[in-house]
C-alpha positions as CSV (number, residue, x, y, z in Angstrom):
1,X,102.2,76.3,4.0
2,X,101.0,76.5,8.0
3,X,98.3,78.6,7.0
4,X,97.2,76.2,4.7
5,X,97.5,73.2,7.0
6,X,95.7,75.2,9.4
7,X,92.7,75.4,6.8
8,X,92.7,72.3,6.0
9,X,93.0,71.0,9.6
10,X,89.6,73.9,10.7
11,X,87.8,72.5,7.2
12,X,87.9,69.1,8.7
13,X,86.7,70.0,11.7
14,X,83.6,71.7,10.5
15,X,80.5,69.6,11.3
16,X,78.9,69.3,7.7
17,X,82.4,67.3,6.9
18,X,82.2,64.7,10.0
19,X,79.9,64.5,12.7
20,X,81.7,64.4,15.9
21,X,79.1,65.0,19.4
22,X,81.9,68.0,20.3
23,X,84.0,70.0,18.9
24,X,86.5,69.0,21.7
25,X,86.5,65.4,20.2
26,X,86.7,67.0,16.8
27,X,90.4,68.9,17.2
28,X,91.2,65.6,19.6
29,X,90.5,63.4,16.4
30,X,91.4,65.4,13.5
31,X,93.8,67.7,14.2
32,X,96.3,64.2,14.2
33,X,94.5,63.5,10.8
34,X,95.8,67.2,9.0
35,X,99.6,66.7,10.3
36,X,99.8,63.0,9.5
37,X,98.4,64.4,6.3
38,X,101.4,67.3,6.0
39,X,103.7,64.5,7.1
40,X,102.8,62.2,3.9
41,X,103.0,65.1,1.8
42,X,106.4,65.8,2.4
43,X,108.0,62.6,2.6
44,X,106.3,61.8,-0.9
45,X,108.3,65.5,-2.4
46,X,111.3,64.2,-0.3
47,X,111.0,61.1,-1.5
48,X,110.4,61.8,-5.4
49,X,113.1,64.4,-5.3
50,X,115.7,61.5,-4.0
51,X,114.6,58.8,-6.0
52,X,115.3,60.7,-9.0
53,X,119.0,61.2,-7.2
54,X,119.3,57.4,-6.6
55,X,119.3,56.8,-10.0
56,X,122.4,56.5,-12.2
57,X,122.4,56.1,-16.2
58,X,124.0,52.7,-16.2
59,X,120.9,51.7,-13.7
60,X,118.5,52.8,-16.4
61,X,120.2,51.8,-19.6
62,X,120.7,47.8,-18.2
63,X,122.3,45.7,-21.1
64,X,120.9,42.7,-22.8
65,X,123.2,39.7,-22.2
66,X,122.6,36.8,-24.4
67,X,124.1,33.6,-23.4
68,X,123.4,29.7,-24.7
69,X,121.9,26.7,-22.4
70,X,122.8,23.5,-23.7
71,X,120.4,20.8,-22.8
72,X,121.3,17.5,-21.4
73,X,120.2,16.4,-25.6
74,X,123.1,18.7,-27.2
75,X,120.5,20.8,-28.2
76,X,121.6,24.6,-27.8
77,X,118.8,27.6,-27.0
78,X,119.8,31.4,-27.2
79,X,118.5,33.3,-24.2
80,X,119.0,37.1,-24.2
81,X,118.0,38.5,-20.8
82,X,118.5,42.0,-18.6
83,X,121.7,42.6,-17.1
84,X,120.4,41.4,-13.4
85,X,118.2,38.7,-13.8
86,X,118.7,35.2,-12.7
87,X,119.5,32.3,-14.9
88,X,116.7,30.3,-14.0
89,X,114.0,33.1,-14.7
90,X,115.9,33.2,-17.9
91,X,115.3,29.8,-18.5
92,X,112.2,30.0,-17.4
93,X,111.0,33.1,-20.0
94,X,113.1,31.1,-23.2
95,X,111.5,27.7,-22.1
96,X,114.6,26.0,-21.4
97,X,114.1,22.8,-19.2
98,X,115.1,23.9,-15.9
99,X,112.6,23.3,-13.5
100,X,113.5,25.7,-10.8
101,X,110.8,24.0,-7.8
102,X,111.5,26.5,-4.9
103,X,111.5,29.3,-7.6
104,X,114.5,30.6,-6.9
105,X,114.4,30.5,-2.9
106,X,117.6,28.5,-2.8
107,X,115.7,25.5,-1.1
108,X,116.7,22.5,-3.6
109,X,119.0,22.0,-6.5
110,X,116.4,21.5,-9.7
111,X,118.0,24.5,-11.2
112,X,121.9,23.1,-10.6
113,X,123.7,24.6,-13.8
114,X,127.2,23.8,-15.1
115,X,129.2,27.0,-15.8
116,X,132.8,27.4,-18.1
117,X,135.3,27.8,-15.7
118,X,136.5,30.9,-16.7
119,X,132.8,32.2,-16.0
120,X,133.0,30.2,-12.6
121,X,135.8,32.0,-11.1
122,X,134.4,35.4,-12.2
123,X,131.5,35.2,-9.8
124,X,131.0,35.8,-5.9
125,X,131.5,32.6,-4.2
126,X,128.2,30.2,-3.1
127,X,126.6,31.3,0.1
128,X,126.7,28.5,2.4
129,X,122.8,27.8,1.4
130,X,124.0,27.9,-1.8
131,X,126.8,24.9,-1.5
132,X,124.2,22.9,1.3
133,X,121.5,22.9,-1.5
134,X,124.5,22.1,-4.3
135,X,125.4,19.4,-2.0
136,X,122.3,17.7,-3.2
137,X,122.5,17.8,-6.7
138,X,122.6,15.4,-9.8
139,X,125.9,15.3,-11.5
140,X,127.5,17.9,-9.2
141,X,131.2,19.4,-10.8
142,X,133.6,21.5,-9.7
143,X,132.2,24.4,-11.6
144,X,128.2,23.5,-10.5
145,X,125.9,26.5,-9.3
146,X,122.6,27.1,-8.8
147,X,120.7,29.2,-11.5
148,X,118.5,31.1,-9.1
149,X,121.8,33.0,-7.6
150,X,123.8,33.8,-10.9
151,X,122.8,37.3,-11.9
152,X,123.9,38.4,-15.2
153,X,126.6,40.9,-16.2
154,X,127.7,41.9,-19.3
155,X,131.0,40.4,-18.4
156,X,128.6,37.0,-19.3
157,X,127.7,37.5,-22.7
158,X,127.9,34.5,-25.2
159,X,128.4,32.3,-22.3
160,X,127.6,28.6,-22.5
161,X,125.2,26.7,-19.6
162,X,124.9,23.1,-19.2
163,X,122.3,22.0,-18.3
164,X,122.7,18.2,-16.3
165,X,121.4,15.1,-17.3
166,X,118.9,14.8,-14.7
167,X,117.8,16.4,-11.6
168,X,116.6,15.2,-8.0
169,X,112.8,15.8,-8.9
170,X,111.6,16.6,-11.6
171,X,108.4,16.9,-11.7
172,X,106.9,13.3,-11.4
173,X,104.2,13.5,-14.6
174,X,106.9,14.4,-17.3
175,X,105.7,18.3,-16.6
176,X,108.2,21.3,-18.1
177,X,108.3,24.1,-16.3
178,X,106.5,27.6,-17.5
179,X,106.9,31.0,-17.1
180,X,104.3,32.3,-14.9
């Protein structure tokens, strides 16, 4: 391996390659140039040999989790999503009327959802942000969270989301939100 860096590092000194004045500035300049290059090389083999590591089977076999929103109408959608994604990108990909604004930055309460309680007290309790943002919201409940910070788990599945009857500000000219 040194010999071959040290090829590499004499090849790119040569001057039909690059033309330095010197071949002082040559080694000054390129000899950097052949160990960043060794450097990159190994940390891409150490890095592809870890990340292979990292991985566990429940990680790449994610479940589908299908859960209902039911819109301020009464009107019920089926949403089947990856274990990990957020209920308002859910929404968002089944066209459920959630409108989401700060997608998903937990800066307002347009994606406020109403949860069961038994699916309530299963999940982490609100960051701070979370409640501040809440705090704001149309029709706020006891069981109220923001859909841009409930992941889902297959603990979720069949689950029921209401949606309320209104929210702060939806958009003004009667818009529905789209997945991008």
């Amino acid at each position: 391996m040194l010999r071959s860096l040290s090829r590499t590092a004499s090849s790119l000194r040569s001057p039909t390659r690059i033309s330095l004045r010197s071949s002082r500035a040559a080694s000054t300049y390129l000899a950097p140039v052949a160990t960043y290059k060794y450097k990159v090389h190994q940390s891409q083999r150490l890095w592809s040999s870890q990340q292979v590591s990292r991985f566990s089977t429940s990680t790449l076999l994610s479940k589908d989790v299908t859960v209902t929103f039911i819109e301020p109408d009464g009107n019920e959608i089926q949403a089947t999503g990856e274990e990990g994604t957020n209920l308002m990108e859910l929404a968002h990909e089944n066209d459920v009327d959630l409108e989401g604004a700060c997608e998903g930055a937990c800066a307002c309460s347009t994606c406020h959802v109403i949860l069961d309680d038994n699916v309530f007290d299963s999940l982490p309790e609100p960051t701070d942000e979370e409640n501040d943002m809440l705090d704001l919201a149309f029709g706020l409940t006891d069981t109220s969270r923001l859909g841009c910070q409930v992941l889902l788990t297959p603990d979720m599945e069949g689950m029921r989301i209401k949606l309320p009857s209104a929210t702060r500000n939806f958009y003004v000219d009667g818009a529905k939100p789209s997945h991008h």
